[in-house]
C-alpha positions as CSV (number, residue, x, y, z in Angstrom):
1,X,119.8,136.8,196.2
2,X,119.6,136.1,200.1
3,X,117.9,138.3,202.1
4,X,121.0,139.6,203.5
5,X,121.8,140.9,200.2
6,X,118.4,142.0,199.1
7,X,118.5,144.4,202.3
8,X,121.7,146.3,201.0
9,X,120.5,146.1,197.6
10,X,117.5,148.5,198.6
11,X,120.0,150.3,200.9
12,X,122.2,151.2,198.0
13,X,119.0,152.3,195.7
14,X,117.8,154.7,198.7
15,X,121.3,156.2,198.9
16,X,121.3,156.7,195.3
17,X,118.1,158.0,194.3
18,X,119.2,160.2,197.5
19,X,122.2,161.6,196.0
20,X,120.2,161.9,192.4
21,X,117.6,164.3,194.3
22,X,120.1,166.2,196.1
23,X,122.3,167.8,193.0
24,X,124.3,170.9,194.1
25,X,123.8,174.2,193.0
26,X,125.8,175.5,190.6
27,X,126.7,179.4,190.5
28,X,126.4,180.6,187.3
29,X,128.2,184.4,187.4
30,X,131.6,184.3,189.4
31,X,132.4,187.4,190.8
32,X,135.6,186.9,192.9
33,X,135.9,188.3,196.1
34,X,138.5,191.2,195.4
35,X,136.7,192.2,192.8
36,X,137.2,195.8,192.9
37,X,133.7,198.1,191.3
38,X,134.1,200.6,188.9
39,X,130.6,202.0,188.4
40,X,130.3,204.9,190.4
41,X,127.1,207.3,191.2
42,X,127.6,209.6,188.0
43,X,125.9,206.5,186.2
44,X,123.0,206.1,188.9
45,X,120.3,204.7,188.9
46,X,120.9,201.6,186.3
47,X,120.3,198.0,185.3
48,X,122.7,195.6,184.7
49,X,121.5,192.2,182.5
50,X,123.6,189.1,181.6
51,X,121.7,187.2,178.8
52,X,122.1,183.5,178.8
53,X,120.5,180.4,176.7
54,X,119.0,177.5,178.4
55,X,120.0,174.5,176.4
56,X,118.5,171.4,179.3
57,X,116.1,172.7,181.6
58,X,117.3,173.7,184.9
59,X,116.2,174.9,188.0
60,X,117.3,178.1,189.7
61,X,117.8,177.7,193.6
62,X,119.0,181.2,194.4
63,X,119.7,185.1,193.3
64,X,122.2,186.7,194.2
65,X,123.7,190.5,193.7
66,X,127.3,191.6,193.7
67,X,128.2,193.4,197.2
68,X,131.6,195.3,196.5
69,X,133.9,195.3,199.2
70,X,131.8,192.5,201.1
71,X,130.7,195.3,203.6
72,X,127.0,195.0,202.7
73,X,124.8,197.1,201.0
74,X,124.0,199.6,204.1
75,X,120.9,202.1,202.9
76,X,121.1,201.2,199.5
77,X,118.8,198.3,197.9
78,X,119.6,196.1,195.3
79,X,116.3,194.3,193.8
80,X,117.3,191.3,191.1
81,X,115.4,189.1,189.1
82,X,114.8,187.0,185.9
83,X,113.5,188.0,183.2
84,X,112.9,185.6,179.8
85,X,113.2,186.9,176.3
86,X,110.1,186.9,173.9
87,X,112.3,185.8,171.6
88,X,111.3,188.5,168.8
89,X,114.3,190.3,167.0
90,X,114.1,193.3,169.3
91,X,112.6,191.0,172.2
92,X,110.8,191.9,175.2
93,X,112.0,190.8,178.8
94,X,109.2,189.6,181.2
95,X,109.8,188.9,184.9
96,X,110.3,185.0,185.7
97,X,107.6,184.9,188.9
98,X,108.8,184.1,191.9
99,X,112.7,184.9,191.1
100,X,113.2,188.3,192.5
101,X,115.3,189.2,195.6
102,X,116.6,192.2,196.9
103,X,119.5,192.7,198.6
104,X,120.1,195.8,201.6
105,X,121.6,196.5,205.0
106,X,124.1,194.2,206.1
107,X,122.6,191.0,206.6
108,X,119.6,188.9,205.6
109,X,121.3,186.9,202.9
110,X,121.6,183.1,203.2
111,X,125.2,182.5,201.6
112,X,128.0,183.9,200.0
113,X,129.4,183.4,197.3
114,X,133.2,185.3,196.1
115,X,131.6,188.4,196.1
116,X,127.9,187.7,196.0
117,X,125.1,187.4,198.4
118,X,122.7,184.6,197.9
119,X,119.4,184.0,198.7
120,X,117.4,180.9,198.6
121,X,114.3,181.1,196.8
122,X,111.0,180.0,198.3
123,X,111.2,177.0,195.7
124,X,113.1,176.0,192.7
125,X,111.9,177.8,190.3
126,X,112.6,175.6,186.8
127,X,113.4,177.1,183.4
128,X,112.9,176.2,179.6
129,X,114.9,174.4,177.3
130,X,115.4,176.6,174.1
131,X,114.8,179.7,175.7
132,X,117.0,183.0,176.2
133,X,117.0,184.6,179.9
134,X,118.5,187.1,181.5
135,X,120.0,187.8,185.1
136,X,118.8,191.5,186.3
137,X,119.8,193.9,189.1
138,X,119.1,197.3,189.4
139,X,122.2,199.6,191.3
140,X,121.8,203.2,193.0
141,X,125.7,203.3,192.0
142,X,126.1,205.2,195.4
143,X,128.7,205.1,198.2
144,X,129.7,207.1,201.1
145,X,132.9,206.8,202.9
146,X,131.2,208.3,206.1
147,X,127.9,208.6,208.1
148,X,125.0,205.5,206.6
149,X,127.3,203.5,204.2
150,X,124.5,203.2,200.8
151,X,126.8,200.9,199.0
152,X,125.2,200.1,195.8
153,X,128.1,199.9,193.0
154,X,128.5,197.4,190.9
155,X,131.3,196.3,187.8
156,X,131.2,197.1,184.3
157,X,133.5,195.7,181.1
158,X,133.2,198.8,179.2
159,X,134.5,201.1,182.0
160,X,138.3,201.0,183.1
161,X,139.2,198.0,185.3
162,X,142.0,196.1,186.6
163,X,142.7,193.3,183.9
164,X,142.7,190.5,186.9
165,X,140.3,189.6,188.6
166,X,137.6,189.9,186.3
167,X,133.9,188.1,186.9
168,X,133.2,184.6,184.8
169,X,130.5,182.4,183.4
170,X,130.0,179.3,184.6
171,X,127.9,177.1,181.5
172,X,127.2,174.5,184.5
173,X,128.3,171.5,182.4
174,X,126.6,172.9,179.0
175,X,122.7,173.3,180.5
176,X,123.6,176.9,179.4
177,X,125.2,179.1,177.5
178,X,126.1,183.1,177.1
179,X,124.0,184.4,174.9
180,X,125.8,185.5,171.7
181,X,127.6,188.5,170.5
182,X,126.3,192.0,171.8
183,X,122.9,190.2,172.9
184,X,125.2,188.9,176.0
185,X,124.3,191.7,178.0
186,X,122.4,194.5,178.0
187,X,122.1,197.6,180.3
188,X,119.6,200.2,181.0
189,X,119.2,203.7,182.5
190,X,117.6,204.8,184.8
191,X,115.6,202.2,186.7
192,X,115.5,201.9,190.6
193,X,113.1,199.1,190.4
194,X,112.7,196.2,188.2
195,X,108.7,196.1,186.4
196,X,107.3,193.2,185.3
197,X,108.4,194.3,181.8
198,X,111.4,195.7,180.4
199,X,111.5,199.0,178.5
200,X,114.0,199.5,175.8
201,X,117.3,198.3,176.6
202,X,121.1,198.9,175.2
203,X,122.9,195.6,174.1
204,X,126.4,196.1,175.3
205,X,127.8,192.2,175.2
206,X,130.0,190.8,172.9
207,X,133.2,190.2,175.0
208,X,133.9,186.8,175.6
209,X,133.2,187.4,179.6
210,X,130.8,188.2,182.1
211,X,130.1,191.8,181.0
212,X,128.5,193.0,184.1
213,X,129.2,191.9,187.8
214,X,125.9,192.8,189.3
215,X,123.1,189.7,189.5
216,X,124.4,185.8,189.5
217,X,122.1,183.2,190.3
218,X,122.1,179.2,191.8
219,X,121.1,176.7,189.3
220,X,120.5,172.9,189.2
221,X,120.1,170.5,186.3
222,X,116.7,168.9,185.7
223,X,116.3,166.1,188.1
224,X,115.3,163.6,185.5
225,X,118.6,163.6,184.3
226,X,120.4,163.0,187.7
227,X,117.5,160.2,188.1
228,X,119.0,158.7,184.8
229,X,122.3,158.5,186.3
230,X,121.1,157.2,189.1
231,X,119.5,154.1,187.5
232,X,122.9,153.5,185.3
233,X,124.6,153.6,188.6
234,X,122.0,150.9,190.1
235,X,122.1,148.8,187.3
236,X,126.2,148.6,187.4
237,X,125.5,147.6,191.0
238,X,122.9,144.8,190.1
239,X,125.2,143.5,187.6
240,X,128.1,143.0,190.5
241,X,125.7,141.9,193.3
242,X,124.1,139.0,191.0
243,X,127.4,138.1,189.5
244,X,129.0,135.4,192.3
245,X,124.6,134.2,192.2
246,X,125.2,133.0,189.0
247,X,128.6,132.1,188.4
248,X,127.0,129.8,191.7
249,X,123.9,128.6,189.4
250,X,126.3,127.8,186.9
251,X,128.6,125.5,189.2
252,X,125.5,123.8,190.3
């Protein structure tokens, strides 16, 4: 191989490796923009939890919370979070460090996504294969027409709603999955916080669907595999570049 050659060779392995790296994030919870709430204030203050399984590792980019109306959240704050299952029959839900966000006013988030506000986390924060998690906000479930706007309402299944649109899960190409039945989401009254550790909480899943528009998060699969892909990639390459160099050895 000529230098000539060699040069793009190692051109093509940067780009690649590059593109490996550099995955886009995924949202996980769809909530479409129209997305009109039906939890109101008589409800307030509650959680809302989607329950998923991680079947590849992954790592979560961003957190986002539902903002109904896309007029912000005005005086009202939404906190969310991760929490990871124990995994006993009645499991325990312990904060994921360094995945909580919250959400007020009407600005400070990074993106947008339908109806969610995202926000980049300090890092990629990288969660475990085998393991059951869940994607937390905590809403006031109060709005005001007039004077400081404290919109804080969110979308529930269970509750009338229009039958289109309605929020979806994305299983980001099978890294994840809903958790199943009931266990799919859960909610809890009344919290205006999120702890470290979840108290008792109602499973209410079981609907084939998003059950709750409130918290969605940003995920990435594990770079490994994208660095696997890359070197199948390269190799096709090497094959084509050192092709005509042989078929040349050969003649000679």
């Amino acid at each position: 191989m000529t230098m000539k050659k060699m040069t793009a060779f190692s051109a093509i392995v940067a780009g690649t490796l590059l593109a490996a790296s550099q995955a886009e994030a995924v949202v996980a919870y769809n909530f479409p923009a129209n997305l009109i709430p039906n939890v109101q204030s008589q409800f307030a203050p509650y959680l809302f939890g989607n329950s998923f399984v991680v079947n590849q590792a992954l790592g979560v980019s961003a957190v986002g919370a539902y903002d109904a109306g896309l007029d912000g959240f005005g005086a009202a704050t939404v906190p969310v979070a991760i929490y990871v299952s124990n995994g006993a029959p009645t499991p325990t839900w312990n904060l994921v460090p360094n995945t909580s966000a919250s959400f007020t006013g009407n600005s400070g988030w990074d993106w947008t996504d339908g109806s969610a506000r995202m926000k980049n986390l300090a890092s990629t924060v990288w969660l475990t294969a085998g393991s059951t998690y869940a994607i937390v906000a905590a809403y006031e479930g109060i709005y005001s027409s007039t004077g400081p706007l404290q919109d804080s309402r969110a979308w529930d299944f269970d509750i009338p709603h229009n039958a289109s649109p309605v929020p979806t899960f994305n299983n980001l190409g099978g890294y994840i999955s809903q958790a199943p039945g009931i266990n799919s989401s859960f909610l809890a009254l009344p919290v205006t916080v999120l702890p470290g550790t979840l108290g008792a909480v109602v499973y209410t899943g079981g609907h084939g669907v998003a059950d709750y528009a409130g918290a969605t998060f940003a995920a990435v699969p594990e770079v490994s595999q994208f660095a696997i892909a890359g070197i199948g990639l390269l190799g096709l390459v090497y094959v084509g570049r050192s092709t005509p160099v042989r078929r040349w050895l050969k003649l000679a």
